[in-house]
N, C-alpha and C positions, 0 to 999 in steps of 0.2 A: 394675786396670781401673776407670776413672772409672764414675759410678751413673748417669747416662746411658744409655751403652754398654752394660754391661753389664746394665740394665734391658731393653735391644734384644735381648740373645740371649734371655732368658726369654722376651720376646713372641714370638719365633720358636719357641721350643720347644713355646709353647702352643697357636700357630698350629697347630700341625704334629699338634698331639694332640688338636684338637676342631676341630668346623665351626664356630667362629666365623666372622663377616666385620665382628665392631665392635670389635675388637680396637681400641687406640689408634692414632691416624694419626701421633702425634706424641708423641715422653716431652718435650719443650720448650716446648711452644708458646707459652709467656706469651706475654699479649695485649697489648700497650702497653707504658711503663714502671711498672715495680714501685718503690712508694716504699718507703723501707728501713725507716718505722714499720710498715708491715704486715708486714716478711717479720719483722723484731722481734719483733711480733704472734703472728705466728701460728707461732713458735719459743718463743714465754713458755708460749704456750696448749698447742701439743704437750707441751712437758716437762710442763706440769703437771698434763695425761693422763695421762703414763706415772707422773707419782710417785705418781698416786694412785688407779693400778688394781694389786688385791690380785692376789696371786700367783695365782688361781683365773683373771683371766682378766675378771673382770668388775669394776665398779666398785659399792660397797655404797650404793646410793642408796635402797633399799626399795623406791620406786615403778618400777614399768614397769621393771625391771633388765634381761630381754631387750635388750627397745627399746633403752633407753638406751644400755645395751654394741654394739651393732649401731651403733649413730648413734656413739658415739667410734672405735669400729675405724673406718668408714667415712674418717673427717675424721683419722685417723692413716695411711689407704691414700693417701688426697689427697696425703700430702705426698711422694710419690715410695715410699715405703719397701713394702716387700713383706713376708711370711712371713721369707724369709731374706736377704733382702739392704737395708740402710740403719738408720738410727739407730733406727728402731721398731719394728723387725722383731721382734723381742722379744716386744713388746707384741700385735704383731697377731697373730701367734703363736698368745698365750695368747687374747685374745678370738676368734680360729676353733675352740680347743679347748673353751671356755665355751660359746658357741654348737652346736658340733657335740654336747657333754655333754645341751643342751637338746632334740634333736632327739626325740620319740615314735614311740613302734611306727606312730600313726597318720599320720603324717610332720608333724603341728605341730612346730615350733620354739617353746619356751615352757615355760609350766608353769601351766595354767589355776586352779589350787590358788590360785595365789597373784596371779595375775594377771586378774581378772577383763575386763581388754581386753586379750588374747592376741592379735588378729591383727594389732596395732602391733607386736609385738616378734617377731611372724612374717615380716611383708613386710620389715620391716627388717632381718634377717639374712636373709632369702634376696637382699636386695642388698648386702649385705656380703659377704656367701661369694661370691658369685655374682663381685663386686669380684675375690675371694680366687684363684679357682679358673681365671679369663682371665688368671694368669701364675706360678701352682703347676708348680712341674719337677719337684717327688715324684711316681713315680708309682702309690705308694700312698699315700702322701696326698691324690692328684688325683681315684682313687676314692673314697676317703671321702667327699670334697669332694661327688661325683659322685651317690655312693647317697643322703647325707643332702639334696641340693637337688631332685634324682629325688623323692622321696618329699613334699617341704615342695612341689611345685608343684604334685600329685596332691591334696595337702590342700586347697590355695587353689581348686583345682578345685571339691571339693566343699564346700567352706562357700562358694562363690558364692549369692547367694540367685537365685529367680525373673526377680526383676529385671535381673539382670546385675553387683549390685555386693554390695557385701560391708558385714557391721557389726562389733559390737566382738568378736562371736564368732561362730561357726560358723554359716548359716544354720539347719541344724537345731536348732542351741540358744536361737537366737535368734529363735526363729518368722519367719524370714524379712526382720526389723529391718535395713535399709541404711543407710550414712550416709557422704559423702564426702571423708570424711579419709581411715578406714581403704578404701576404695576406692582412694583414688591411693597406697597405700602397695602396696598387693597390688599394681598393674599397675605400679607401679616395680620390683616385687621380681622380678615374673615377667619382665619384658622383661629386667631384666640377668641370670637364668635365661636364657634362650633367646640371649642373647650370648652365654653363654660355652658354648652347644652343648645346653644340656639340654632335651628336647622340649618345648613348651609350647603344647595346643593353641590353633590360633588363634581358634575358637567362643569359646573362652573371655574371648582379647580382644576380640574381636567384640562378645562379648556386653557388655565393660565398656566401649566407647566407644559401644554403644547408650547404657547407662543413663549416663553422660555427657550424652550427648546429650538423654535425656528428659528428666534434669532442668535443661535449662537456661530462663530466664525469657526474656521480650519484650525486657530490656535486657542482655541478654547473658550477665548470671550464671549462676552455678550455684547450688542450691538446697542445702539441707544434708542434705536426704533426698530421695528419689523419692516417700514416704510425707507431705513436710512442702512441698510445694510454694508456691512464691510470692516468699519473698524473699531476694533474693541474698546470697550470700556472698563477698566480695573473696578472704579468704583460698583457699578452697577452689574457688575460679574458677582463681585460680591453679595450685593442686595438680593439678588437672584440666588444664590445657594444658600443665603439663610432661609430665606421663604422655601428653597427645598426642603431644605430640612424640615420645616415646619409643617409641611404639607406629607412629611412623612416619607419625602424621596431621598434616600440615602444611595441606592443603589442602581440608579440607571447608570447606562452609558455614559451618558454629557456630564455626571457628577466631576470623577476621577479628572477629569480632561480641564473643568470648568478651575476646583481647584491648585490643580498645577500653573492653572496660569494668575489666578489673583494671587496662592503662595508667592511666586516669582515675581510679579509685579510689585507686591503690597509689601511682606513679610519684615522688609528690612521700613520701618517705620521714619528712619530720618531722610528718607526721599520722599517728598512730599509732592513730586512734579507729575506724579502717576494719580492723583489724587484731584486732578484738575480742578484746583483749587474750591473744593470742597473736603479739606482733611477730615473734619469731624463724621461730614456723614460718610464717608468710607468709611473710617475705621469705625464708626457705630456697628456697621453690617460685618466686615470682618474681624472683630474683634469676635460676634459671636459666633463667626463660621470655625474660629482658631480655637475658641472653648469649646464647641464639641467634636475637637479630634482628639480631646484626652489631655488628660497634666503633663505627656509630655512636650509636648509643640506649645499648650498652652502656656504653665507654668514661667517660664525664660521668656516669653512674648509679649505676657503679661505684665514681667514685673520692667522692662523696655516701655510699654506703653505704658503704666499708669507712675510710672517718673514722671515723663515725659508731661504728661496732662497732667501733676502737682505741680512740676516746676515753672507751668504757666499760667495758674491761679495768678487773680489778683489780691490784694488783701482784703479785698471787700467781703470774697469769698466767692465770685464769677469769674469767669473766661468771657474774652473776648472772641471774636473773627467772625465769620461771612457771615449775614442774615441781620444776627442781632447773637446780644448776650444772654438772654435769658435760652434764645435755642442753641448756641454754645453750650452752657451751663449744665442745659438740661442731660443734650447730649455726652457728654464730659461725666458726668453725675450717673447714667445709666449703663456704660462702660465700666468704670468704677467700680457698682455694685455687682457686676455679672456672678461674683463668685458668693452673694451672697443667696443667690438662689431662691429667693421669693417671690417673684413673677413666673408662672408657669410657661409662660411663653419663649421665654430666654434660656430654659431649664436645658440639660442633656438628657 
């Protein structure tokens, strides 16, 4: 059975075993044509994920190791492969075991020990299982799946601060301290939670596209805290309108307004100084905010960014810059795949 097909009856099984309704519309859809330096690309870049995650399941980066493993599973899900079926299956495997190993009595995903910004490597594996768990055909696996994201969405619940949005830890640990990274990381995690069935109340998104919305400026941005009001941030305007979209907000007021100004900011790619030296995760966030305005804005935006990120492979088959290589890599490798449309969560 071709991995296509046979990727189509897992979607049916999954269907059938939870209330999703964002299940993928499509395991094919590439958007345009694919040049054959990218699928190159991003077959150098996989392999040299899998050579260089430890048999545990995670990759030994010291920093943010959740996070990070959560962000390469993610951009190994991208390329079509599942738990048990395709060339990474393996791999993805061991990073839902790594990640489920992580899970706390209190349902964090992490290990606050050693990670003193634990709610990046929270939201980001509760959108990687969450990835995991919209086409899991164990069906005690599917509960595992089920109990450890149940519990990691009840957490994000309660470290929401007053505000509505979330910081590097829990609000209760963090006197209530916001800040819009780890916000659009939590409303990513949670929304592909509630795709793949597990309840997530909607106050709670409610309450994150208020504070969204509070902190946005006169010129559209987004602010870096609700607490630091006044000047914008391109990257995190960005990260804020993918999680609109995800959260199903296309059409408020703040949309229109939010993207005129990361278009204008971001759009021309070889200015990287709007990016405050975070290139990759901006353009992580708006590369997918540019894929759902349509092939036309996307298409020529695309084929500008994914040169760009070939022509800086190394021949190992990783990228380098800020954090570490493997979160390079990942990120790089998930942009990449955008047009291949197998993660529901990145879908239009």
């Amino acid at each position: 059975m071709s991995q296509p097909s046979a990727r189509r009856d897992w979607l049916k099984i999954a269907a059938s075993l939870t209330l999703s309704s964002a299940l993928p519309r499509s395991v094919s859809a590439q958007v345009g044509p694919q040049d054959d330096r990218w699928n190159d690309s991003i077959k150098k870049g996989l392999d040299w994920l899998s050579r260089t995650q430890s048999s545990r399941g995670q990759w030994n980066t010291q920093v943010y190791p959740t996070a990070i493993a959560a962000l390469a599973g993610t951009a190994l899900i991208a390329s079509g492969s599942t738990t048990t079926q395709g060339p990474y299956a393996k791999e993805i495997a061991r990073v839902s075991d790594f990640l489920i190993s992580k899970s706390r009595n209190n349902g964090l995903i992490g290990d606050p020990q050693t990670d003193s910004r634990y709610t990046y490597g929270h939201g980001f594996s509760m959108l990687m299982l969450s990835q995991v768990l919209g086409e899991e055909g164990l069906l005690d696996r599917r509960q595992e799946l089920v109990d450890v994201l149940s519990k990691a969405v009840e957490f994000s619940g309660s470290a929401q601060t007053d505000a509505g949005g979330w910081g590097y830890v829990s609000a209760r640990e963090g006197n209530n301290f916001d800040e819009g990274s780890t916000t659009i990381t939590q409303v990513q995690g949670l929304r592909g939670c509630r795709n793949a069935g597990i309840p997530v109340s909607g106050k709670i998104i409610d309450n994150a596209k208020d504070y969204i919305y509070a902190c946005k400026n006169p010129d559209g941005g987004i602010s870096y805290s609700s607490q630091q009001m006044g000047t914008s941030r391109p990257a995190i305007t960005a990260a804020a309108l993918a999680a609109l979209y995800n959260a199903g907000d296309y059409d408020s007021d703040n949309v229109p307004e939010m993207f005129k100004y990361t278009k204008e900011a971001l759009h021309d790619i070889s200015d990287g100084t709007r990016a405050f030296g975070h290139w990759h995760y901006t353009y992580l966030y708006y590369s997918q905010v540019v894929y759902r305005q349509g092939d036309e804005l996307w298409l020529p935006f695309r084929d500008r960014l994914y040169d760009r990120i070939v022509s800086e492979q190394r021949p190992d088959g990783y990228w380098e810059g800020a954090i570490h290589p493997v979160y390079v890599t990942a990120i790089n490798l998930i942009m990449l795949q955008l047009n291949r449309s197998f993660l529901p969560i990145y879908q239009r």
